[in-house]
C-alpha positions as CSV (number, residue, x, y, z in Angstrom):
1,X,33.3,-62.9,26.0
2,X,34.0,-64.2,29.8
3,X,32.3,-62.7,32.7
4,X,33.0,-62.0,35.9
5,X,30.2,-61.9,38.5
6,X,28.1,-62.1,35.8
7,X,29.2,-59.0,33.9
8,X,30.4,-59.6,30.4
9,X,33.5,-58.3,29.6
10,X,35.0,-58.0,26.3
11,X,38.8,-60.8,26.1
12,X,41.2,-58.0,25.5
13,X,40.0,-56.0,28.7
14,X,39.7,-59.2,30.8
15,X,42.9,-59.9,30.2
16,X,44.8,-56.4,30.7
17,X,42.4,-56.2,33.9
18,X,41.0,-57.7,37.1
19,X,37.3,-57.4,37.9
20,X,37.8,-54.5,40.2
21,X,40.2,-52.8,38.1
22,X,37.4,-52.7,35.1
23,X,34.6,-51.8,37.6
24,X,36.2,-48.9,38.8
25,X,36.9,-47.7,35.3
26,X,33.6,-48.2,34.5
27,X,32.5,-46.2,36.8
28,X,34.9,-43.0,36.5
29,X,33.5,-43.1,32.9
30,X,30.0,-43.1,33.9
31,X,30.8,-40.0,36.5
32,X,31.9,-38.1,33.2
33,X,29.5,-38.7,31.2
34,X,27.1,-37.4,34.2
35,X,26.6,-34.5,35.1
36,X,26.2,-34.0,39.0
37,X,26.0,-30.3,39.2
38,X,23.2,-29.1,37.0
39,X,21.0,-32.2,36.3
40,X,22.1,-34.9,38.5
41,X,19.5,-37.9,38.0
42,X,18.8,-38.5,41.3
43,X,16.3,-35.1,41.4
44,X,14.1,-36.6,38.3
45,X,11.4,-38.0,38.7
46,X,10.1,-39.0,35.1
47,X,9.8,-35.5,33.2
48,X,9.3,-33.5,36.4
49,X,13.0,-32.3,38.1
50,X,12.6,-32.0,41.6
51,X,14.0,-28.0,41.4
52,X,10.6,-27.5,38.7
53,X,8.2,-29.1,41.7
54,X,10.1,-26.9,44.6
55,X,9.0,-23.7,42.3
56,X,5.5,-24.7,41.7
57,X,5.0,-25.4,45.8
58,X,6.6,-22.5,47.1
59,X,5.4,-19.9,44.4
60,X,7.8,-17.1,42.5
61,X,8.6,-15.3,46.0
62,X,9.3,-18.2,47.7
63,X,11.3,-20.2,45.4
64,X,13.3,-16.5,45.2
65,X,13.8,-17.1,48.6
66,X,15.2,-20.9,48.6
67,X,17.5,-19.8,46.0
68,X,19.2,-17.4,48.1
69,X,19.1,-19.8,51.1
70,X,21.0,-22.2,48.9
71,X,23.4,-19.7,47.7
72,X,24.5,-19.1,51.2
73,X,24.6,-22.8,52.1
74,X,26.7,-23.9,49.5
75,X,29.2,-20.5,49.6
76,X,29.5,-21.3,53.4
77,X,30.3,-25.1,53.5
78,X,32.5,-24.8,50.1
79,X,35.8,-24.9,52.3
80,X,34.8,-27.5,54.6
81,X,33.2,-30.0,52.7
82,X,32.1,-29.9,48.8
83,X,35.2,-27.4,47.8
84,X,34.4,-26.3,44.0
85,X,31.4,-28.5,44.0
86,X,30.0,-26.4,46.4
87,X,30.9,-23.4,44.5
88,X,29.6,-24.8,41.4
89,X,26.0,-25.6,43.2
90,X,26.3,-22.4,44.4
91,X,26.6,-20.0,40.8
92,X,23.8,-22.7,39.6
93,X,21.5,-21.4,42.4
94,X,22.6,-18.2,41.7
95,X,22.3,-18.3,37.8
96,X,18.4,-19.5,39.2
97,X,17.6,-17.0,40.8
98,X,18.8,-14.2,38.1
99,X,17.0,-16.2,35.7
100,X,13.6,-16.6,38.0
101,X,13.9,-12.6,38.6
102,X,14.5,-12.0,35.0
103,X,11.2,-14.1,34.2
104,X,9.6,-12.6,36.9
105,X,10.5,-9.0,35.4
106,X,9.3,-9.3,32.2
107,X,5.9,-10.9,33.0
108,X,5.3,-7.7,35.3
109,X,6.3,-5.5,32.5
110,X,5.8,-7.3,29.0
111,X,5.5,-4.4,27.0
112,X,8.7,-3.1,28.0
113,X,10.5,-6.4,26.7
114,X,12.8,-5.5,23.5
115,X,12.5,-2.0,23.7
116,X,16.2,-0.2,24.7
């Protein structure tokens, strides 16, 4: 195998492609293979994601409340910065909230859970 800046890199690629060439590649595969939208790794700290420690700070109500906040945030800056990104934070905050409220629901009322 040869390297390039120290980066081993299999004959048959470093021969079809320049350094820069495989680096970029590289890197549009490890984009795919992450997912930025629902569990991007730069909000994990350990077990712990930071959207669990925002919950457990503000409390039910005001966690309610961020959720909203972001909603709105993301819906407004969609078409001037993020585009569908911004849309796709957005429904995450939004699929949150229903499922904080929903959770929030049935511990208020537990008896009522399964019944039609």
């Amino acid at each position: 195998m040869g390297t390039s800046f120290g980066i081993e890199m299999p004959e048959p690629i470093k021969r079809r492609e320049g350094h820069e060439d495989y680096m970029t590649r590289k890197l549009r595969e490890t984009k795919q293979a992450l997912d930025l939208v629902n569990s991007p790794p730069h909000y994990n700290q350990g077990d712990i994601e930071c959207i669990d420690a925002i919950h457990a700070a503000l409390g039910t109500e005001g966690f309610l409340a961020y959720c909203r906040g972001n909603i709105l945030k993301y819906n407004w800056r969609a078409d001037h910065k993020g585009g569908i990104d911004d849309l796709e934070k957005s429904r995450w905050y939004l699929n949150k909230l229903i499922d904080t409220m929903r959770t929030k629901t049935e511990h208020k009322s537990p008896t009522k859970r399964g019944r039609k």
